[in-house]
C-alpha positions in Angstrom: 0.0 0.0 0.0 1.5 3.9 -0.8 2.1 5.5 2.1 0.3 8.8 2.8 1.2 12.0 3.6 -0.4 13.5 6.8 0.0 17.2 8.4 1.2 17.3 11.2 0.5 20.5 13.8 3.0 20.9 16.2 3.6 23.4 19.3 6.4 25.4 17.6 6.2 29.4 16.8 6.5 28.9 12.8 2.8 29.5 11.6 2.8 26.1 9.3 1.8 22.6 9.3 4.8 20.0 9.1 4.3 17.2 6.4 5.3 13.5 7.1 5.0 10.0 5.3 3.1 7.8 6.9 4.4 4.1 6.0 1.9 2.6 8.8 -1.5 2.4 7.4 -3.2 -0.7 8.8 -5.6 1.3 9.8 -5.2 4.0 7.9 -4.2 6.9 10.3 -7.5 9.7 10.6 -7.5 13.3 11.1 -7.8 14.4 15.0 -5.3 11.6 15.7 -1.8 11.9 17.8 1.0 11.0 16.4 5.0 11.0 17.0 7.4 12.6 14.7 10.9 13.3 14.6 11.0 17.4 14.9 14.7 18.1 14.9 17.2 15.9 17.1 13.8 15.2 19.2 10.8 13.5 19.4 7.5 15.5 19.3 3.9 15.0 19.9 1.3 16.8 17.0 -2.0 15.8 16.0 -3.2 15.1 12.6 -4.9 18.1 10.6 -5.0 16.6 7.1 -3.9 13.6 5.0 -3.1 13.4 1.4 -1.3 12.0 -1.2 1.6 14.8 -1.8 3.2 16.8 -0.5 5.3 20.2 -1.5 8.1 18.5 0.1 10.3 16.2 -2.1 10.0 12.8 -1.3 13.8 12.3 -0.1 13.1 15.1 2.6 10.1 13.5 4.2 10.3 11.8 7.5 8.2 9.2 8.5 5.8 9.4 11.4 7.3 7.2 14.3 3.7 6.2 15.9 0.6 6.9 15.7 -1.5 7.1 19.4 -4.6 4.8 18.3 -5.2 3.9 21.8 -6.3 7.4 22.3 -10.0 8.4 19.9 -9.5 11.0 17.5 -10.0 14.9 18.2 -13.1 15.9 16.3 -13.0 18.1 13.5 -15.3 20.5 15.4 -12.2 20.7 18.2 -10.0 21.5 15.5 -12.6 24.0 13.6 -12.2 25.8 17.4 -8.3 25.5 17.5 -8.6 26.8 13.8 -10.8 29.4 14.4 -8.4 30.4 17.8 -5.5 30.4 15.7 -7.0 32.9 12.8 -8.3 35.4 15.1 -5.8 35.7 18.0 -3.4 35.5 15.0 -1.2 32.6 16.4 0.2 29.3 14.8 -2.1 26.5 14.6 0.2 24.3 16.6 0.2 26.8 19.5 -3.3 26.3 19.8 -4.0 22.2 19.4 -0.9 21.1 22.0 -0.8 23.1 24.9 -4.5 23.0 25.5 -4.2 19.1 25.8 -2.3 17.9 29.4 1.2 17.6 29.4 0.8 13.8 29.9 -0.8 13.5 26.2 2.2 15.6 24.9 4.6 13.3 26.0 6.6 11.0 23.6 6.7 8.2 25.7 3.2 5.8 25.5 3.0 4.7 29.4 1.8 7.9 30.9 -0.9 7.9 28.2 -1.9 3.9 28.2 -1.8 4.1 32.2 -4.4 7.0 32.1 -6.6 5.5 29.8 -6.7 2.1 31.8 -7.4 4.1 35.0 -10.3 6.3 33.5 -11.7 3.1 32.0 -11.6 1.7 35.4 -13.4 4.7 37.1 -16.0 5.2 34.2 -19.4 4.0 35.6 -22.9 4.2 34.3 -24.7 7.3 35.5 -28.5 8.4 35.9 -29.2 12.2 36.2 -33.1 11.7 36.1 -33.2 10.7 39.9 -32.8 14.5 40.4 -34.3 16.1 43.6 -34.4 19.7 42.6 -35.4 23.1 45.0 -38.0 24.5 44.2 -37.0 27.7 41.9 -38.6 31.5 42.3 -41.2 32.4 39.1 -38.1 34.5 37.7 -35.4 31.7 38.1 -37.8 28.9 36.8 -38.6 31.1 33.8 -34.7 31.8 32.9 -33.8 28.1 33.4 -36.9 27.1 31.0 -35.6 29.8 28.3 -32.3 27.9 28.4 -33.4 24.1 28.3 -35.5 24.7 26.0 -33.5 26.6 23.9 -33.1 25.5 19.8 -29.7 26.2 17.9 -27.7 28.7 19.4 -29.1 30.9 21.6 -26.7 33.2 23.4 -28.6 34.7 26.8 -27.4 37.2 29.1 -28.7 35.8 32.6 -28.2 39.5 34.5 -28.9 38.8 37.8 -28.3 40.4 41.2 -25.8 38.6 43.7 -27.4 36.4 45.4 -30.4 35.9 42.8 -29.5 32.2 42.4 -28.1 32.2 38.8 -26.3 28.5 40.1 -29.8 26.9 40.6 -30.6 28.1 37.3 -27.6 26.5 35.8 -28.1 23.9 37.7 -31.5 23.4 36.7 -31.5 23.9 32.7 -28.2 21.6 33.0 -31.0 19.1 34.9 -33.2 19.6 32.5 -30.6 19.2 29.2 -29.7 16.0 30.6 -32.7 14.3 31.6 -34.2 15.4 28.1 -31.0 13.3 26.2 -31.5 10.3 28.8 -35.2 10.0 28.0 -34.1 10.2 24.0 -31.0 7.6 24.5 -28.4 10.3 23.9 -25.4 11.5 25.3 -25.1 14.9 26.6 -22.0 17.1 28.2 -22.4 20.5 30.0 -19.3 23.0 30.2 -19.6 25.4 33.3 -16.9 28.3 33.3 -15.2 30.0 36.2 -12.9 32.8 36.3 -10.6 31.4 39.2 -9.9 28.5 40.6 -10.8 29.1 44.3 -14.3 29.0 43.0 -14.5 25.9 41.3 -14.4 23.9 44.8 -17.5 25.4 46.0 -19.3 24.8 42.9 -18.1 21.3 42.1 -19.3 20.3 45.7 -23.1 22.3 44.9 -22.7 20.2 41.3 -21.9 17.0 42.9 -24.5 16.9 45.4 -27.6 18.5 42.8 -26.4 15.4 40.6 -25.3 12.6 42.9 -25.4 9.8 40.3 -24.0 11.9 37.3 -19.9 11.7 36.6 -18.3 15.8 37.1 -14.8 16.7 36.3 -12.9 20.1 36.9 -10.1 21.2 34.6 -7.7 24.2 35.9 -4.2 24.5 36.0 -4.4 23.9 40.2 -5.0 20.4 39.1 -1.8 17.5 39.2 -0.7 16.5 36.1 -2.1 13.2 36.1 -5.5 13.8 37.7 -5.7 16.5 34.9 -5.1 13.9 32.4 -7.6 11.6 34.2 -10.1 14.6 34.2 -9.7 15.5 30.3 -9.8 11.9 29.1 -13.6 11.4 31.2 -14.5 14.4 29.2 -12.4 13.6 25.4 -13.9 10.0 25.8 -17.5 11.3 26.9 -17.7 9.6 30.5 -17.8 12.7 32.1 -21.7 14.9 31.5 -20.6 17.9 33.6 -17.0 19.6 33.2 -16.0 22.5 35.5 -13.4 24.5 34.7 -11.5 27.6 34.6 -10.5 29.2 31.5 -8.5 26.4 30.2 -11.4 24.4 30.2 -13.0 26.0 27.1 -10.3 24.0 24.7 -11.8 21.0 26.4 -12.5 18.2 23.9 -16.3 17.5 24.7 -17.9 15.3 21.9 -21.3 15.2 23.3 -21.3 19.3 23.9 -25.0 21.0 24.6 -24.7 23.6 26.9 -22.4 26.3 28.3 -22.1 28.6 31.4 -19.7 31.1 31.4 -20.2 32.1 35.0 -19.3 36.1 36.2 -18.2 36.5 32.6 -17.3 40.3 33.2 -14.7 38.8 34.6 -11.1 39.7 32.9 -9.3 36.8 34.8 -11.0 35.1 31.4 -8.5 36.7 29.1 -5.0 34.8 28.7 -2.3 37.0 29.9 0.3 34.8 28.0 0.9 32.8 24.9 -2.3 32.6 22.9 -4.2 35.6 24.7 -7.2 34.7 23.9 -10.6 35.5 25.9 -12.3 32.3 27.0 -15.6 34.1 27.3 -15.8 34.8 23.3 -14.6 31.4 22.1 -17.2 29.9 24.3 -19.8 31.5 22.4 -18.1 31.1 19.4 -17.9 27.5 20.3 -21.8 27.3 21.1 -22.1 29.1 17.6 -20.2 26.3 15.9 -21.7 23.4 17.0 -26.0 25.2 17.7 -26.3 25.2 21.2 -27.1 28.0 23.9 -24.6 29.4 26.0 -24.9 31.5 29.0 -23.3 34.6 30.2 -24.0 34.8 33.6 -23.1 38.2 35.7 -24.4 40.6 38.6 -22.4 43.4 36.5 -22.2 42.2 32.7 -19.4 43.5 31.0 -19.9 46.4 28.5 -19.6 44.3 25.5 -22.3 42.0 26.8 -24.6 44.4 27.8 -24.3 45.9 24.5 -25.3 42.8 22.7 -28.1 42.6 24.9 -29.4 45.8 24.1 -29.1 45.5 20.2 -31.1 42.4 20.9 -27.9 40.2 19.8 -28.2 37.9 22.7 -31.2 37.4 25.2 -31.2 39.0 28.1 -32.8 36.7 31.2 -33.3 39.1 34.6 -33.0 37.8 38.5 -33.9 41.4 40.1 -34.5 40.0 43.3 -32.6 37.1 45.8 -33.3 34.2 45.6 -33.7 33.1 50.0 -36.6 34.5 50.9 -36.3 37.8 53.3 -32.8 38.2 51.9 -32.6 42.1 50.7 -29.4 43.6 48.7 -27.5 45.0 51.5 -27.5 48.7 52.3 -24.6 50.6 50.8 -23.1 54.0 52.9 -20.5 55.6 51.8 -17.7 57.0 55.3 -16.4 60.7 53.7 -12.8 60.3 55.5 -12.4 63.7 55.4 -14.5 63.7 58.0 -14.4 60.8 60.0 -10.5 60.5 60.2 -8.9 57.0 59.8 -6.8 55.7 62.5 -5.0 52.5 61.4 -6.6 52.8 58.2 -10.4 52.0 59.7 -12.8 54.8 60.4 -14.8 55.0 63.5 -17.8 54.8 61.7 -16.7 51.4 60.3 -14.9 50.4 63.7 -18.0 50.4 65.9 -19.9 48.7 63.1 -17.3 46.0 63.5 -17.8 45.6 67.0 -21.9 45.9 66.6 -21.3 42.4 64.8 -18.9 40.6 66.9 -21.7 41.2 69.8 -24.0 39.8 67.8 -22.3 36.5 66.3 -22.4 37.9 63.0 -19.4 38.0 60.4 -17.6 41.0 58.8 -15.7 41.1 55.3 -12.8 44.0 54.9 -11.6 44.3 51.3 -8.7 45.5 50.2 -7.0 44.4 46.8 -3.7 45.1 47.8 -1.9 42.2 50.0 1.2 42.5 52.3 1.9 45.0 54.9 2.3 47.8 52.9 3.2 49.0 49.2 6.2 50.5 50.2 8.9 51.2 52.7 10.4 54.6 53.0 13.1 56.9 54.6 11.8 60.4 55.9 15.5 61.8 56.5 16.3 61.4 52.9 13.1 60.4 51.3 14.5 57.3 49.9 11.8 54.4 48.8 11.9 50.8 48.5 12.2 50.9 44.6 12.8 47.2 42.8 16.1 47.3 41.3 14.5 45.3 38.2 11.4 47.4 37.4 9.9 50.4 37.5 7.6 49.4 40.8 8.2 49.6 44.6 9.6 46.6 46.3 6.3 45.8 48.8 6.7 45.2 52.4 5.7 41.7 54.2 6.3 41.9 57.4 5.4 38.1 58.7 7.8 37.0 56.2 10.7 39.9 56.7 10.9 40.4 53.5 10.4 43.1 50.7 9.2 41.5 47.5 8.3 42.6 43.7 5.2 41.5 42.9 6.3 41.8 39.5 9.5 40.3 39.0 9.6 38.1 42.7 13.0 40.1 44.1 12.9 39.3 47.5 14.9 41.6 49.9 15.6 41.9 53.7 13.7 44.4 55.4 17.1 46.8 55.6 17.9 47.9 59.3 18.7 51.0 58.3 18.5 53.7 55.4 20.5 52.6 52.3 21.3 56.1 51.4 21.6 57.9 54.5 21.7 55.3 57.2 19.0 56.5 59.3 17.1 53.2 61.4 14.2 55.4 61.7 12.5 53.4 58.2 8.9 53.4 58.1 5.7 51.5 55.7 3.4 54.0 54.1 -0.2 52.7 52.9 -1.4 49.6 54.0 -2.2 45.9 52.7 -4.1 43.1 54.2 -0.9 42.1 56.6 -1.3 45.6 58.3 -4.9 46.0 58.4 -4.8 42.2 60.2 -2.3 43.4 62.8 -4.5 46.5 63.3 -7.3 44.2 63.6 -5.4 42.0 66.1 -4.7 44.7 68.8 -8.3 46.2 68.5 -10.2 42.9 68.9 -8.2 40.9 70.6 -11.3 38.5 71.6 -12.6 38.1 67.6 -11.1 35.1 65.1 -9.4 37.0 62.5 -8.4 35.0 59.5 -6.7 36.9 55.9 -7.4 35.7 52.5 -4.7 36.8 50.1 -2.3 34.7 47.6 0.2 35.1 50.5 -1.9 33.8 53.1 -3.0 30.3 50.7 -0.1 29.7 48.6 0.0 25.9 49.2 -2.6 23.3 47.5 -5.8 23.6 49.1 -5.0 26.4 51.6 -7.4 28.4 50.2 -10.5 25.5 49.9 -9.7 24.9 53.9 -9.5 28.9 54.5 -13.5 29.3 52.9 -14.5 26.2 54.9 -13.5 28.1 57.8 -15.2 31.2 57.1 -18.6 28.8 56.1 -18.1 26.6 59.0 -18.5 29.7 61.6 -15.2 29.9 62.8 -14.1 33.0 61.7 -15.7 36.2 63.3 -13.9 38.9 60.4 -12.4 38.0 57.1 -9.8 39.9 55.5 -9.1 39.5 52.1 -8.6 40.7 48.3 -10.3 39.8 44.9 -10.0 36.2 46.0 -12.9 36.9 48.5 -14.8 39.0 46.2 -16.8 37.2 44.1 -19.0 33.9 44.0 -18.9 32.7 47.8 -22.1 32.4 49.6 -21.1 33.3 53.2 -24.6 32.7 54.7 -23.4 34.5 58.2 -21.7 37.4 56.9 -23.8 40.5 57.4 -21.0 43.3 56.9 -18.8 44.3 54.2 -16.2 47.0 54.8 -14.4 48.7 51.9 -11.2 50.1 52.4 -8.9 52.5 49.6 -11.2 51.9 46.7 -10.5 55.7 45.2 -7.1 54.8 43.5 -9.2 53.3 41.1 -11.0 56.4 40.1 -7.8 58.1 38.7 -6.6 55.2 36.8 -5.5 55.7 33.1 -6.7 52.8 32.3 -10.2 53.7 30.6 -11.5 50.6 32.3 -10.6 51.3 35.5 -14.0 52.7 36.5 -15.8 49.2 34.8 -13.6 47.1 37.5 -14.2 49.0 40.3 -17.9 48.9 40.3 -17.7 45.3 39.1 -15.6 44.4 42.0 -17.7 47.1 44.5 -21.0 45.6 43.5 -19.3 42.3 43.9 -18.2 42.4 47.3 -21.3 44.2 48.2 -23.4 40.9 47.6 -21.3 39.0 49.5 -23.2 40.4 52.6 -26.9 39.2 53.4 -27.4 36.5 50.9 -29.3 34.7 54.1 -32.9 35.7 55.7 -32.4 38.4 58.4 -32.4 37.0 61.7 -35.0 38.0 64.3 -32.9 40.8 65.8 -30.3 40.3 63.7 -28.6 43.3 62.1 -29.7 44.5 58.4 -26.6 43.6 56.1 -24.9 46.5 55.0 -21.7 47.8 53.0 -19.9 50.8 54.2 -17.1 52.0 51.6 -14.5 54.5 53.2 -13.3 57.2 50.5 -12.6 60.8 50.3 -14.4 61.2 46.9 -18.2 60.4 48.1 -19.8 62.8 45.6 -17.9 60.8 42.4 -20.6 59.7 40.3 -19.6 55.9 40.9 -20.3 55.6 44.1 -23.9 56.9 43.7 -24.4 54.5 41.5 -23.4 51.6 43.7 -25.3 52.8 46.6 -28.7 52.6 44.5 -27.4 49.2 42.8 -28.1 50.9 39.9 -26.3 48.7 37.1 -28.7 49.9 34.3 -27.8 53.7 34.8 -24.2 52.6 35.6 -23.9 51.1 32.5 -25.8 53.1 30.1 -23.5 56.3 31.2 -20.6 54.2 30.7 -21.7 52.8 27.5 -22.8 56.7 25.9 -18.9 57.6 27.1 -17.1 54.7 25.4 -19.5 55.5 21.9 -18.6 59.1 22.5 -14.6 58.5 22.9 -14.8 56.5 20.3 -13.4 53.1 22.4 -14.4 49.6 22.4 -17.5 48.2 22.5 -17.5 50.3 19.6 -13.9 50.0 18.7 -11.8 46.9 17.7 -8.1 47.0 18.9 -4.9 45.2 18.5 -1.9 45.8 20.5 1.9 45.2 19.8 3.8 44.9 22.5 8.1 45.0 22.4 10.8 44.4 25.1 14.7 44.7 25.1 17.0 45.5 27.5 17.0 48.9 26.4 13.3 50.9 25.9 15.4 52.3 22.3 15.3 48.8 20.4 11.6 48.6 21.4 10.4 51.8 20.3 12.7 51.6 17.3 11.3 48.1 16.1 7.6 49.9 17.3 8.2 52.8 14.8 9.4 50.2 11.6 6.6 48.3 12.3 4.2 51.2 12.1 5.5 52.7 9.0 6.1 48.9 6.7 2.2 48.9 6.0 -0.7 51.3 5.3 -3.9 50.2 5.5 -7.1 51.8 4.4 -9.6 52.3 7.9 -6.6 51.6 10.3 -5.5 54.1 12.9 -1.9 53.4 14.2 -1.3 55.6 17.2 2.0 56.4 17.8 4.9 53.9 20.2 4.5 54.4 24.0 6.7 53.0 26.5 4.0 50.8 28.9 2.8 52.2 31.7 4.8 49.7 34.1 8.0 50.3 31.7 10.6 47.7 33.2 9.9 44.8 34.6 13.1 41.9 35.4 15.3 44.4 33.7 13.8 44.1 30.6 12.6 47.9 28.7 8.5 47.4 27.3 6.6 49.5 24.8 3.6 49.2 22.9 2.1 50.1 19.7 -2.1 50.1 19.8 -3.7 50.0 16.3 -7.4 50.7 16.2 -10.1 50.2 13.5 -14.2 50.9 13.2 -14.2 47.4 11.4 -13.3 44.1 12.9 -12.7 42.3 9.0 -10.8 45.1 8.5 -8.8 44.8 11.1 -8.1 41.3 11.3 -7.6 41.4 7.5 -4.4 44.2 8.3 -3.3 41.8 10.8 -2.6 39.0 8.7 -0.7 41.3 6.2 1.2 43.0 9.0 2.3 40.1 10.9 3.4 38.5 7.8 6.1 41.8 7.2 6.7 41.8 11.1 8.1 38.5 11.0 10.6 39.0 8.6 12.2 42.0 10.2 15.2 41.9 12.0 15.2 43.3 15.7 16.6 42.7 19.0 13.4 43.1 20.3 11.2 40.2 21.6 7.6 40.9 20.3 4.2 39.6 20.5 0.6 40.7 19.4 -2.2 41.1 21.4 -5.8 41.2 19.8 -8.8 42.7 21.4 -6.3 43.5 24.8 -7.7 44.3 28.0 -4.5 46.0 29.4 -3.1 49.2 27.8 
């Protein structure tokens, strides 16, 4: 028999497939499946993306393919259509897509990782029943939205706006119930995707998954997982044995044959954009993922993102509303704003806030602080000479941790001693300006010696399942005030917690980021729910939020206090249309480092004058706003257009005349960025 020639995509920066002859055809190899080449002096994992009978490549050059993983079924052509459709837009080679978003066990070489995982998963597959289902009974409004999505034909994208608290899980839940039960009764196979924006919240739900559907096999995928139970995890889901998958943005490259529903839960949130690599936005290939294969897919969110809410309006996607909460006598908590102009913070903590503090501690009740900024404080400085902990590798202060003795970049990860005395001047006299959540927990410490304090930070629950025992804590009643940054912010349902203190919120309001103002009331309105998601108790206090700021007349804030997302949004929206900035905008960014900010900007301005473009505006090269970071100089070039074809159609031309210059720059291209 003539042996074939098969494409091979591979996890290398060159944008092109790699041809091989394929001598073992008994079977005949099929597109979707693994294979191992010779790449190089090594061995190589790539998967299949075509077969044919040429190639462009003379015969004497072609390798042959070394194996072929049979033992493993195929990747559909749908999962490559995604990868495909990844690639194109995000404007990254094929092979950058397909491999990593398979586990690192599948990319090995060697067949024993991969045969050992396939026995095991065998060996936990069971049969499952998800019509023995007891579900809670639903509110009008939540049994309407979950009906809209079960009963949903083709794609349907739906905008389920609901308030925290509204019980936009049990409505997942419930269609997910539903979309199940409804392939059971008809003898076919279904899968559900639900997305998270971070993995701390993907414990809580997979335990509220698992016991809604105590016969039905659930998975999580996120990159907390060990290598092999992540293998374990994506083969349940590539081999169709597991009907729920939960997972973090990873998760959306999931191989799911049996796909019928997705959740992108809190989908505002911009923890869904890839920082690295492919940066691409897990929140719009899920939808272009429902669109591909004619399902629904849900955007879930107490504060939609613009984009979103836009498509909502235009009538683009459905929008499904939870106005009120879902536990009965459970009211959105009351929102105050403390002028600290007025009431003077000692130790960072008003009065006003103090004695609401100790109003809950007397009644058994818990309290929340936020504050996104961990450590003791952001910086350490000398008043003799005025001398600041700077990083010595970026353009950021080294931050001060006291527990720990040590100051630290959070960009870079310098780690210092805490000096003993000035380094320029040599006064011992050295003292922490601002505060993070180490200081505001010693503070805490001294004035309630009697209450259980506990912080929530990524310093506080940096080993595996720190943070999953830390929340059981909180829920189990043995914490009397939390502490804590974004991690705390969003998703938990902290059924005692009645008070939700805000502390240094106004940096956000002079950020140059024209987002800046979207996140904080994201964030703000996101905390706030955290407080009073359970019915008031007789004599209990009413839940409340009170934010300390010295800018309580900013527009914002106002907003907040009446809950008012609709006005918020609308006022933001008329601004963005008026600035001319995305949603109505489509953007692109190019981003160079070097050692010196010169090479970038210089490679910056060649890049921005080798191609005009009709309907593209190319602004001009900026150094980044956080210029050095590890020693290495950044800029950035940001090109803009009215027309997203357009604009992807410039890209391609671009990037093909960017790759063949010669620079000592390191670059990379970022399409539709969230950080400029």
């Amino acid at each position: 028999m003539k042996p074939c020639i098969v494409s091979v995509a591979l996890d290398t920066p060159l944008d092109t497939a790699f041809d091989y002859k394929c001598t073992d055809a008994s079977p005949p190899p099929i597109i979707g499946q693994l294979v191992v080449v010779p790449f190089g002096h090594r061995e190589v994992i790539g998967v299949i993306i075509d077969i044919s009978d040429s190639s462009e490549v003379p015969e004497g050059k072609l390798k042959d393919v070394l194996a072929i993983r049979r033992q493993l079924p195929p990747l559909s052509r749908e999962w490559l259509a995604l990868c495909r459709f990844a690639a194109d837009y995000y404007q990254r080679p094929l092979g950058e897509v397909t491999m990593p978003g398979l586990p690192k066990n599948l990319r090995a070489a060697s067949t024993v990782s991969l045969d050992r995982a396939i026995k095991k998963q065998a060996a936990l597959s069971t049969e499952h029943d998800a019509r023995a289902i007891a579900t809670p009974e639903l509110r009008p409004a939540q049994k309407l939205a979950a009906q809209a999505i079960a009963g949903a034909q083709g794609f349907a994208p739906m905008l389920l706006y609901g308030v925290t608290g509204s019980g936009k899980t049990e409505v997942y839940l419930q269609a997910a119930a539903d979309i199940l039960a409804r392939a059971d009764a008809a003898g076919a196979s279904a899968q559900i995707l639900i997305l998270v924006p971070e993995i701390n919240l993907t414990p809580q739900l997979e335990n509220n998954v698992r016991v809604r559907f105590p016969g039905v096999s659930v998975v999580s995928l996120h990159s907390g997982l060990a290598e092999g139970e992540r293998t374990l995890h994506w083969l349940a889901a590539h081999l169709g044995h597991a009907r729920i998958v939960l997972g973090t943005r990873l998760a959306v490259l999931a191989s799911l044959p049996h796909l019928k529903l997705i959740v992108i839960d809190e989908e505002h949130d911009p923890s869904y954009k890839q920082q690295e690599g492919l940066r691409y936005s897990a929140r719009d290939l899920a939808v272009w993922r429902a669109h591909q294969l004619g399902i629904p897919v849900v955007l879930g969110s107490a504060t939609p993102s613009l984009e979103s809410w836009l498509h909502a309006q235009t009538g683009r996607y459905r929008k499904l509303e939870l106005r009120q909460r879902a536990v009965q006598d459970a009211v959105l908590p009351t929102v105050r704003l403390i002028d600290m102009e007025r009431d003077k913070p000692s130790d960072g903590l008003t009065s006003t806030l103090v004695a609401a503090l100790r109003q809950r501690l007397a009644r058994g009740e818990q309290s929340l602080l936020f504050l996104n900024r961990r450590g003791y404080a952001p910086v350490l400085s000398c008043d003799a000479c005025g001398w600041v902990s700077n990083c010595t590798r970026c353009t950021a202060f080294m931050v001060l941790h006291k527990p720990e003795h040590r100051l630290r970049c959070h960009h870079c990860s310098l780690e210092l001693r805490i000096p003993k005395h000035c380094p320029t001047c040599g006064n011992a006299d050295l003292q922490p300006l601002g505060r993070g959540t180490q200081r505001v927990e010693e503070g805490l410490q001294q004035l309630f010696p009697e209450a259980r304090i506990l912080r929530i930070d990524a310093d506080s629950t940096r080993r595996k399942g720190s943070a999953q025992a830390a929340f059981e804590r909180v829920h189990g009643g043995e914490v009397d005030i939390l502490i804590g940054t974004q991690m705390v912010a969003k998703g938990h349902d902290f059924k005692n917690l009645t008070l939700v203190g805000v502390l240094n919120p106004d940096t956000a309001l002079f950020s140059p980021d024209y987002r800046a103002g979207e996140r904080l009331f994201a964030q703000l309105m996101q905390v706030a729910g955290r407080a009073g998601r359970a019915a008031q108790k007789a004599g209990g206090s009413p839940s409340e939020v009170l934010i300390q700021s010295r800018y309580v007349h900013h527009p914002l804030y106002a907003a907040v206090i009446a809950h008012d997302y609709d006005g918020f949004a609308g006022a933001m929206l008329e601004e963005r249309e008026q600035a001319a900035l995305p949603p109505y905008l489509y953007q692109a960014l190019l981003r160079a480092e070097a050692k010196e900010l010169s090479v970038a900007l210089a490679f910056l301005q060649e890049a921005a004058a080798c191609l005009a473009h009709e309907g593209i505006v190319m602004n001009d090269p900026i150094p980044m706003t956080m210029t050095r970071v590890a020693n290495v100089d950044r800029a950035q070039l940001l090109v803009e257009s009215v027309s997203r074809p357009a604009l992807q159609g410039f890209l391609k031309e671009w990037l093909a005349l960017l790759r063949q210059m010669r620079t000592r720059a390191k670059w990379s291209l970022e399409v539709d960025p969230v950080d400029i």
